[in-house]
C-alpha positions as CSV (number, residue, x, y, z in Angstrom):
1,X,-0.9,53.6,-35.4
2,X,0.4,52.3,-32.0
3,X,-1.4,50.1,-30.0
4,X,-1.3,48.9,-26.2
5,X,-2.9,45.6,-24.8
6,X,-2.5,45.0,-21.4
7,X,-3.2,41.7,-20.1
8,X,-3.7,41.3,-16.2
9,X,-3.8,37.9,-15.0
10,X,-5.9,37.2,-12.7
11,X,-7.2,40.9,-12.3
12,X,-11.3,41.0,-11.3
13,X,-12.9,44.0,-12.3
14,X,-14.2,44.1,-9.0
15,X,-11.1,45.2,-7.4
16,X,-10.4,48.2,-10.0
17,X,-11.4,51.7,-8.6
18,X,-12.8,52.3,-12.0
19,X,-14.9,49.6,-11.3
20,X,-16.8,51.1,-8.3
21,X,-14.0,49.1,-5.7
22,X,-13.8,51.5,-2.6
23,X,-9.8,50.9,-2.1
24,X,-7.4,52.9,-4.3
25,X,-5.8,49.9,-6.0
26,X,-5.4,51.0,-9.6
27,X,-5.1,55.0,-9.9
28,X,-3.0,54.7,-13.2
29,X,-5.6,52.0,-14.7
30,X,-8.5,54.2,-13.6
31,X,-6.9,57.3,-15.1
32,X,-7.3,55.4,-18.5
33,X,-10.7,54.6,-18.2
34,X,-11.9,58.3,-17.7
35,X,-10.3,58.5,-21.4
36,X,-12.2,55.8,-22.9
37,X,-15.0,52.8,-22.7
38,X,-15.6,50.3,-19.9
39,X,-17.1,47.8,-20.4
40,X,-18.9,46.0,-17.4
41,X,-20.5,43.1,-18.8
42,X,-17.5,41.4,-20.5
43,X,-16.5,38.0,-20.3
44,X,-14.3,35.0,-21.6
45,X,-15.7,32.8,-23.2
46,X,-13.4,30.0,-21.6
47,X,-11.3,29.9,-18.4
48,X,-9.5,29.7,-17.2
49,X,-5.6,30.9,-18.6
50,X,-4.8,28.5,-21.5
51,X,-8.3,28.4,-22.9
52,X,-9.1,32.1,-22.3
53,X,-6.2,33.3,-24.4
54,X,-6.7,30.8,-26.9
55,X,-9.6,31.6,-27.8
56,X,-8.6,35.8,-27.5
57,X,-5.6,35.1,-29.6
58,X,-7.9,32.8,-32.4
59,X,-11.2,34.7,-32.0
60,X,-12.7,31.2,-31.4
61,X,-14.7,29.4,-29.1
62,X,-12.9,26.5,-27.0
63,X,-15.4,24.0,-28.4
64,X,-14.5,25.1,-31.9
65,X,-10.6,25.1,-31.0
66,X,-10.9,21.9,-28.8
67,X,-8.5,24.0,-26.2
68,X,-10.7,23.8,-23.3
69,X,-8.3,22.3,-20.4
70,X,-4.8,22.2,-19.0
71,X,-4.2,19.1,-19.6
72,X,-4.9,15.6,-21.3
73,X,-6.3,15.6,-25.1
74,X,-8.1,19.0,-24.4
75,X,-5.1,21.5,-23.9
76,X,-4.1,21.4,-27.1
77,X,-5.6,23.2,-30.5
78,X,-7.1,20.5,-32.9
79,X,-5.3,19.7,-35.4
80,X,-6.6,20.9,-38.8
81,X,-6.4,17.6,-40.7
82,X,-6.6,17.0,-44.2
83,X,-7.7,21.1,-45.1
84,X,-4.6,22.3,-43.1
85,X,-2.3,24.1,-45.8
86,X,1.7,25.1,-46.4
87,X,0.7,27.3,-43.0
88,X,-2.1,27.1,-40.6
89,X,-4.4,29.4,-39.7
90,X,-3.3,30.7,-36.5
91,X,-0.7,31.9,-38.8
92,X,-3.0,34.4,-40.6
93,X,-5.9,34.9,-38.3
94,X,-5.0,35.3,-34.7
95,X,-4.9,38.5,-32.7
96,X,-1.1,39.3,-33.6
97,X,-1.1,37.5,-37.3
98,X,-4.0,39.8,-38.3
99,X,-2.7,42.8,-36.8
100,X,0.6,42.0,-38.3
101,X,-0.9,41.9,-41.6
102,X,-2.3,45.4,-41.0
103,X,0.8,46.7,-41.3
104,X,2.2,46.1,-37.7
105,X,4.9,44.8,-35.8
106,X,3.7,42.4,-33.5
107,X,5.5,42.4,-29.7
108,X,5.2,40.3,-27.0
109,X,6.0,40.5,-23.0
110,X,5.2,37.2,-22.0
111,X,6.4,33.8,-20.5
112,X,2.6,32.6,-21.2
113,X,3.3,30.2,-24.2
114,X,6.0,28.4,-22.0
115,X,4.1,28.2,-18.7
116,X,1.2,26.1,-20.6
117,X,3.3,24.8,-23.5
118,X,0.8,26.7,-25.1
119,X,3.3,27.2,-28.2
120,X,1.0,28.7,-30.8
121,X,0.3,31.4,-28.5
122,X,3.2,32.7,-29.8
123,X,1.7,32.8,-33.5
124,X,1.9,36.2,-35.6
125,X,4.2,37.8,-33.2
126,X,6.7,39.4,-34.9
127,X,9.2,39.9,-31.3
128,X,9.0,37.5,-28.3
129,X,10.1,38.3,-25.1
130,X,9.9,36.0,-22.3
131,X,10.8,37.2,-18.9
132,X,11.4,32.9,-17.9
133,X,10.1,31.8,-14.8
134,X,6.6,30.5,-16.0
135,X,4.2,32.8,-14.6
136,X,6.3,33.3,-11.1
137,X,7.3,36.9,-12.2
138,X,6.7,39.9,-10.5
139,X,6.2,43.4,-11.8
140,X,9.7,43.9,-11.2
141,X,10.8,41.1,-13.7
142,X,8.6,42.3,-16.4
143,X,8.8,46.4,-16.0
144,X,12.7,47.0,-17.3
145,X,12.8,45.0,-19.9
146,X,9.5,47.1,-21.5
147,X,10.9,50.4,-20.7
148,X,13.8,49.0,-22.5
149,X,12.0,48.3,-26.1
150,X,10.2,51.5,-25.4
151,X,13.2,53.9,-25.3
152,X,14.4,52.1,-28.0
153,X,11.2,51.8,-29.9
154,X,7.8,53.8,-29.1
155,X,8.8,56.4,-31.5
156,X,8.3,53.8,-34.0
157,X,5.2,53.7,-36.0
158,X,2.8,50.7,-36.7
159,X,3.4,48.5,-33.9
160,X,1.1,46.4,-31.4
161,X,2.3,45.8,-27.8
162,X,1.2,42.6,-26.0
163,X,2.0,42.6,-22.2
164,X,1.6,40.5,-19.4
165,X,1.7,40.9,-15.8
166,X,1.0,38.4,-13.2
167,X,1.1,39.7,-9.4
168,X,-2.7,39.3,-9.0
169,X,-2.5,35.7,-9.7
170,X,-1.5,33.2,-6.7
171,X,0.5,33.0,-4.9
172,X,0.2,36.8,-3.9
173,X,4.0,38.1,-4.2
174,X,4.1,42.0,-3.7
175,X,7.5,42.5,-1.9
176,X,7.5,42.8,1.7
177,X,9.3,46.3,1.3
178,X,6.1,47.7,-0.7
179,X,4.0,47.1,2.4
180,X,0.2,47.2,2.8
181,X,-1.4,50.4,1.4
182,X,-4.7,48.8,2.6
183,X,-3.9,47.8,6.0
184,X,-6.8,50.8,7.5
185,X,-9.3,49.9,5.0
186,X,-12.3,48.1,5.8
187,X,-12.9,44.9,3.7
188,X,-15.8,44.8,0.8
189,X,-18.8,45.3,3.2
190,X,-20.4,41.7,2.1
191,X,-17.2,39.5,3.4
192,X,-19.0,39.5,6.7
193,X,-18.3,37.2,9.5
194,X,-21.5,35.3,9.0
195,X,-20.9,34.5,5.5
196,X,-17.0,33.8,6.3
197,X,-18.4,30.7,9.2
198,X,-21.2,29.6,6.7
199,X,-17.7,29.1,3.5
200,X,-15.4,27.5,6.6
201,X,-17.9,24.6,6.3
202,X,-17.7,24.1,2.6
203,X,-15.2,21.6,1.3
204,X,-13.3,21.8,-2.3
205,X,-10.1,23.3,-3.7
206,X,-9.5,26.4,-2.3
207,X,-12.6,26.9,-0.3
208,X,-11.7,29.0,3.5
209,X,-9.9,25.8,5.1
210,X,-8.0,24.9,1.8
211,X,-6.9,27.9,0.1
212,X,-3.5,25.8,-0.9
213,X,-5.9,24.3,-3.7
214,X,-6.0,20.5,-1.6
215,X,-4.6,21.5,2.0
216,X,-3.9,24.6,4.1
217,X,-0.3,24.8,3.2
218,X,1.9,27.5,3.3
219,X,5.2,28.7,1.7
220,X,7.2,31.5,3.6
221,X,8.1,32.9,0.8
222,X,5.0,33.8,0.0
223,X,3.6,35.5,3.1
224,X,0.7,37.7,2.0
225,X,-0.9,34.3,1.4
226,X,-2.5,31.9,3.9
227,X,-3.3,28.5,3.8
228,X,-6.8,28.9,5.2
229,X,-9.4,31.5,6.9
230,X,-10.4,30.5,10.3
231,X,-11.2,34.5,11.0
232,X,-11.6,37.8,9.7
233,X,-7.9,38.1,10.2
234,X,-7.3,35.8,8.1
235,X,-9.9,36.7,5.8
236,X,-8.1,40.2,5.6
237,X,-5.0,38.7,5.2
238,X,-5.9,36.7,1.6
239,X,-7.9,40.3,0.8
240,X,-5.0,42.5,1.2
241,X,-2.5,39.9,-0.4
242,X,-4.8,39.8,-3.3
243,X,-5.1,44.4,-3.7
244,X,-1.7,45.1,-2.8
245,X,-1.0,42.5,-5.7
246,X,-2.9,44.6,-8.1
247,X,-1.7,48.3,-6.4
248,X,2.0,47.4,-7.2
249,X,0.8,45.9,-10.6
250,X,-0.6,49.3,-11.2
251,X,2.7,51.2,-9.9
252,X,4.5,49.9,-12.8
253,X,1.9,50.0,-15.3
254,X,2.3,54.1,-14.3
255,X,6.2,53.3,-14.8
256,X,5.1,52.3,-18.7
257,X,2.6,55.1,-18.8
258,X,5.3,57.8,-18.0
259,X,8.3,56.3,-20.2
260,X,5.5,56.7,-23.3
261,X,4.4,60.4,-22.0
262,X,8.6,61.0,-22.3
263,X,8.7,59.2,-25.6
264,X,5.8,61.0,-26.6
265,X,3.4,58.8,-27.7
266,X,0.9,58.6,-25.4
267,X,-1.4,60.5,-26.6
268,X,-2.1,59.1,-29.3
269,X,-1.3,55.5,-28.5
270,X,-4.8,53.3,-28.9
271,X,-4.9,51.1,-25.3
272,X,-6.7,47.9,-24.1
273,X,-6.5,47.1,-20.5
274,X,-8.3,43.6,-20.0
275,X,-7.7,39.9,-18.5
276,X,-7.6,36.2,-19.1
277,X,-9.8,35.9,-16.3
278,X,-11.2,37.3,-12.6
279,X,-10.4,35.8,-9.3
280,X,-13.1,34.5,-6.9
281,X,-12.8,36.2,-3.8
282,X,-15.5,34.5,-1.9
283,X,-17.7,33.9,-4.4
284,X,-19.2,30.8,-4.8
285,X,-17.3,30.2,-1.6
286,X,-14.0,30.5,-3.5
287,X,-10.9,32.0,-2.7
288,X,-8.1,32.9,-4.6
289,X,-9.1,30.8,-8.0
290,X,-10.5,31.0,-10.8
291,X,-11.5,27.4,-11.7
292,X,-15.3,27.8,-12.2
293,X,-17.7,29.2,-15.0
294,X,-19.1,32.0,-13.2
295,X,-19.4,35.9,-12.7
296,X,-16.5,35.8,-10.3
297,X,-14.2,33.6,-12.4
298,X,-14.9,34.9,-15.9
299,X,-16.0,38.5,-16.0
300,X,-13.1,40.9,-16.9
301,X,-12.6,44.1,-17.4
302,X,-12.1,46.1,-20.7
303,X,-10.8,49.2,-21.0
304,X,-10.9,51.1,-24.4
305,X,-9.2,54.0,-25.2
306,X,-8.8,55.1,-28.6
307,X,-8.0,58.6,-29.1
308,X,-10.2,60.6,-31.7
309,X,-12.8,58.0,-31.9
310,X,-13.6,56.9,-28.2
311,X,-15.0,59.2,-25.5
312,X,-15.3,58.5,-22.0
313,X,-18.5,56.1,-21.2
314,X,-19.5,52.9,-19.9
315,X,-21.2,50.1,-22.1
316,X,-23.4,47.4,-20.3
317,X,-24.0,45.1,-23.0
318,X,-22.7,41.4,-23.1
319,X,-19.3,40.5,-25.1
320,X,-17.1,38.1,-25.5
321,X,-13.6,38.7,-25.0
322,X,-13.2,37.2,-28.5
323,X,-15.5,39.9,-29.9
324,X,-11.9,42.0,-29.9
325,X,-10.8,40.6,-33.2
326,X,-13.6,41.7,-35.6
327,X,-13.9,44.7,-33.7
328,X,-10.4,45.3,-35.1
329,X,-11.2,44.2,-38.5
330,X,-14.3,47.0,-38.4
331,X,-11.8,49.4,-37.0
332,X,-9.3,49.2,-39.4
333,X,-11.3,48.5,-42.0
334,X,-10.6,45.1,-42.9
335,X,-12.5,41.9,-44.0
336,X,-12.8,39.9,-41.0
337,X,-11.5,36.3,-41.2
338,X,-14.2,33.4,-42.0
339,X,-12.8,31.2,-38.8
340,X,-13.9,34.2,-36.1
341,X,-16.7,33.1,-33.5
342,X,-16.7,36.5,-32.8
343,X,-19.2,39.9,-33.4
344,X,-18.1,43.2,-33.3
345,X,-18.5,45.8,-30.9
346,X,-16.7,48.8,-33.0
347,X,-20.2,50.9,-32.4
348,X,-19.7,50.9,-28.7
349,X,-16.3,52.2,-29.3
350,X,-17.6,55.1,-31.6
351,X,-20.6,55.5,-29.9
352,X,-23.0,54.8,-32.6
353,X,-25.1,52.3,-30.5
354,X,-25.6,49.8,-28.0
355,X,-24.6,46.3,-29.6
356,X,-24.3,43.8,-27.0
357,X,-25.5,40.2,-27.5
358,X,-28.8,38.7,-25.8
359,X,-26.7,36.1,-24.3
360,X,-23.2,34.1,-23.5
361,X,-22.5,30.9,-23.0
362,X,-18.8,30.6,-20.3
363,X,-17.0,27.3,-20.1
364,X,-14.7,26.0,-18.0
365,X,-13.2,22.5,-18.4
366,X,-9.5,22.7,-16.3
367,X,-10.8,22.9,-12.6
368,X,-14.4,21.5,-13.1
369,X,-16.4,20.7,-16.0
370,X,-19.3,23.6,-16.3
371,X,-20.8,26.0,-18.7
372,X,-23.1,28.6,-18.1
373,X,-25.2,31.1,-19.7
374,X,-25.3,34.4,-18.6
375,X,-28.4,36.3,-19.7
376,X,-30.8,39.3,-18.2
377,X,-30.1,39.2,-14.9
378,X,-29.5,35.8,-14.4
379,X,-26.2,33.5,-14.2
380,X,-27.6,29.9,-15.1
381,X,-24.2,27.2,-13.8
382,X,-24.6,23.4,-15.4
383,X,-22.2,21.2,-13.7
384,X,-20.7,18.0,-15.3
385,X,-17.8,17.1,-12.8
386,X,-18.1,19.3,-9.5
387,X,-14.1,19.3,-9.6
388,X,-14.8,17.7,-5.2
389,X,-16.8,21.2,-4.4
390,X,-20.2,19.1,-4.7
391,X,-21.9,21.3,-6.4
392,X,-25.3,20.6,-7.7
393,X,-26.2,19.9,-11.4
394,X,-28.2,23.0,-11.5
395,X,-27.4,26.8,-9.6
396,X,-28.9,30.0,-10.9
397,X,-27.9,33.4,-9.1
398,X,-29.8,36.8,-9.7
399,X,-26.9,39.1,-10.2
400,X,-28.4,41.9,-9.9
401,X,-29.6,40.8,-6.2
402,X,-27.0,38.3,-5.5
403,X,-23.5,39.5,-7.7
404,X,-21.2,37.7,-5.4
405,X,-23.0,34.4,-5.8
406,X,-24.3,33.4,-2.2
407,X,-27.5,32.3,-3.1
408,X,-28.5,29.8,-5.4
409,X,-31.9,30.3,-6.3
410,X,-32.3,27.6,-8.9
411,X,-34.8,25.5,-7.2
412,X,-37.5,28.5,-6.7
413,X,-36.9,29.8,-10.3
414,X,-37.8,26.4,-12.5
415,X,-38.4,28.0,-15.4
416,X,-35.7,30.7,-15.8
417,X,-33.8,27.6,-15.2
418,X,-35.6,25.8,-18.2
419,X,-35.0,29.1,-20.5
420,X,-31.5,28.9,-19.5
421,X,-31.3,25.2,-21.1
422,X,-32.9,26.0,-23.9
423,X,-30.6,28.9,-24.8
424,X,-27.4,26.6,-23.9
425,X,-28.9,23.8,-26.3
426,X,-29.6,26.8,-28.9
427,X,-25.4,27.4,-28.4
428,X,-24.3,24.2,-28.6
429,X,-26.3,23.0,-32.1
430,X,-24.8,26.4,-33.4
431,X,-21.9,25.0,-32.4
432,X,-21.5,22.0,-33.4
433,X,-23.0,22.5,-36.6
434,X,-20.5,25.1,-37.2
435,X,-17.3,23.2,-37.2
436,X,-16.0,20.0,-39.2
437,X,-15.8,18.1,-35.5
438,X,-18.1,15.5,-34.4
439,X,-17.0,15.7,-30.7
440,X,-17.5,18.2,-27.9
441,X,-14.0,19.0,-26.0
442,X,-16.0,19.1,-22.9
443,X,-16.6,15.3,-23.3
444,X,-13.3,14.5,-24.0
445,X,-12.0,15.7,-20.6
446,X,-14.6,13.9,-19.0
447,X,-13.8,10.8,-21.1
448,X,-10.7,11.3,-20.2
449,X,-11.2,11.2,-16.3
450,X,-12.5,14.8,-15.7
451,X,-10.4,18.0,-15.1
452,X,-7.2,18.3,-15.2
453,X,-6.5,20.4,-11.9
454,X,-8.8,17.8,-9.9
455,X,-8.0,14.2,-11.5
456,X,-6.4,11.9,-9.1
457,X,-6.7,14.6,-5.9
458,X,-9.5,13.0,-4.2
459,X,-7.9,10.4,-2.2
460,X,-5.4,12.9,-0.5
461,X,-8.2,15.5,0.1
462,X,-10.1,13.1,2.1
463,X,-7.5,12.6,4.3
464,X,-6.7,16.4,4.6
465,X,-11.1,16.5,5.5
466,X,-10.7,14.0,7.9
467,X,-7.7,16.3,9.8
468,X,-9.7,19.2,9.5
469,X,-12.5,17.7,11.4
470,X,-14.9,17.5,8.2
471,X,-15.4,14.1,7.7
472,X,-19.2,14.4,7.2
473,X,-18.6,15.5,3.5
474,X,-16.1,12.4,2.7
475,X,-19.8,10.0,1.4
476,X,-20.9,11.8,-0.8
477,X,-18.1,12.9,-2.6
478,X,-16.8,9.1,-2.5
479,X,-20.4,8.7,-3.9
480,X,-20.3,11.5,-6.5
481,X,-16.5,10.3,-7.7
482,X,-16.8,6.2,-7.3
483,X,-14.2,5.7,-10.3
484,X,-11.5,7.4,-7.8
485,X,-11.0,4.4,-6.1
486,X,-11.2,1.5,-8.5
């Protein structure tokens, strides 16, 4: 058996042709899903990078990993303590440990582990490759040195590929010599100009006047990105930057494609096309981030296709992004592994039945402190530290109505709000009663002095309101964040 997993940083589901997006960005992604599942309720469980693919590569919740940041106490797994043995776990139940002892050899394409320090994302891997500029690589840095290990290689049985590309995240870097294959088509119809003047007034980390996280900043080397969005030019711009990112991603994920038609494999080569996370694209008001528990931030896509078991279909049920590991286990046939957080969705794959879960709980510690439950049709946001977006404690958005998150509706909807705690509460005494840890990870951060992406930044961002005329903002975050400025 050969296997495929493609991970796309940074890649929403909402710009994938496969995905209903009206611009031709990924033909050779979409070819693959008319071969296999989609699935369009998927999610991490944490975001954003170094806690989604911990808890992918461990098949466990951040608050059971305590790896819930990207920095501080929290960005690191907990150590096991006293039970820990001549190995860890990691190195017998991750993602690539299990797989490995399946009878595979493990591969990676990835500078991941070294971007993050994130060292035991390199755990089970059999062959690391690590392309060396943390995350900074285009396709063009990745795409040889793959077509490399598959002439030399594909023909090989038993192995797993893991490989990452990363010209969807930010800075948007598609060469100037690809051009704009979008430059003629309109924008998603809801990035109207109303709704663009109603985010210029927001303030926070890369809201429409600070898309350079704490200013409007720009690099010239980077010129598909802008430093803010004072019109639908500019709006367009950030857009464009973000879909020609993913097209040219695409282009040489068809360059992969065709070296394994040539070493025929391809066929029969089982394939998983997913994501650490999504990228707000004016949800929320956000642009070009993904440092918030929502739809925008952590629903991802997942594309399945196994040949001789899948067939072309979509699920809509709920999963977990680490649901993938004891779907494996039921897929191969193995005994899942007693640390998993994970449930299997190996009948959606064969078509058996519908086995999504009633609801999920998303986290996100590195940008703000937040967790949410998705359920229904309902996104229910909890805020802990606002990360300087001033964000009330409570949001609820109707996704069905509202799936780009413009309207909060929690204050109309009390008690879908107060269902929405009680399932959270449900999740969090599973939680904690589930692992030999007295302390929530979430806590820690904030113990610590709150998110790593916003501690520190609020001194300089008030000076960068006050220059951009929106001083009116500056008391009540000053309010919201006194310990700032002691």
């Amino acid at each position: 058996m050969r296997m495929l997993f493609l991970d796309l940083d940074s890649t929403s589901p909402n710009h994938l042709g496969c995905y209903g997006y009206h611009r031709n960005t990924s033909p050779n992604i979409d070819k693959i899903a008319c071969e296999g599942v989609r699935f369009t309720n998927y999610y991490t469980s944490d975001a954003p990078c170094a806690p989604s693919r911990a808890a992918l590569s461990s098949g466990r919740f951040g608050i059971h990993t305590g790896l819930v940041g990207h920095g501080g106490t929290a960005a690191d797994f907990r150590h096991e303590g006293i039970s820990r043995m001549f190995r860890d776990v990691l190195t017998k139940e991750s993602l690539p440990a299990f797989l490995r002892s399946a009878g595979m050899k493990t591969v990676l394409f990835s500078p991941f582990g070294e971007r993050h320090s994130q060292w035991t994302f390199y755990s089970g891997f059999s062959e690391i490759h690590n392309s060396g500029k943390g995350g900074m690589e285009s396709a063009e840095d990745v795409t040889p040195g793959v077509l490399s290990w598959i002439e030399q290689n594909a023909k090989n049985d038993d192995w797993f590929l893991y490989l990452n590309y990363w010209d969807p995240h930010t800075p948007y870097r598609a060469p100037e010599e690809f051009g704009n294959p979008f430059a003629d088509d309109p924008l998603p119809a809801w990035l109207t100009e109303e709704m663009l003047e109603r985010h210029k007034k927001k303030v926070g980390p890369h809201s429409a006047r600070d898309i350079n996280m704490y200013d409007n900043k720009t690099n010239p080397n980077f010129p598909r990105h802008p430093g803010e969005l004072l019109d639908m030019s500019g709006l367009r711009n950030m857009i464009d930057g973000y879909d020609c990112g993913i097209r040219y991603m695409d282009e040489h994920i068809g360059m992969l494609f065709e070296a394994l038609r040539r070493a025929d494999v391809m066929d029969d080569l089982v394939i998983f096309i997913s994501a650490d996370h999504g990228e707000n694209q004016g949800q929320l008001g956000i642009y070009g981030e993904h440092g918030t528990a929502d739809h925008g931030t952590c629903r991802i896509p997942m594309i399945v296709r196994w040949p001789g078991v899948t067939q072309a279909h979509v699920d809509e049920g709920l999963h977990y992004h680490l649901d993938l590991l004891p779907t494996l286990a039921d897929m191969l046939g193995k005994k899942p592994c007693q640390s998993w957080d994970g449930q299997s969705y190996a009948p959606a794959l064969t078509g058996q039945r519908e086995c999504g879960r009633d609801y999920l709980v998303l986290s996100q510690c590195a940008h703000v402190c937040q967790r949410s439950v998705r359920f229904g049709e309902w996104l229910y946001m909890r805020t802990y530290h606002d990360g300087y977006h001033m964000f009330p404690k409570e949001m609820l958005y109707n996704l069905k109505d509202d799936p780009n998150e413009q309207f909060d509706v929690a204050s109309s909807n009390p008690d879908i709000c107060k269902e929405a705690v009680y399932l959270l509460n449900e999740w969090h005494d599973d939680m904690m009663l589930s692992m030999p840890y007295d302390v929530d990870p979430l806590w820690t951060v904030m113990k610590e002095g709150g998110p790593f992406h916003a501690k520190g930044r609020l001194k300089g961002y008030l000076e960068h309101l006050k220059s951009t005329g929106r001083e009116e903002a500056i008391p009540e975050l000053v309010s919201r964040h006194p310990k700032e400025f002691k």
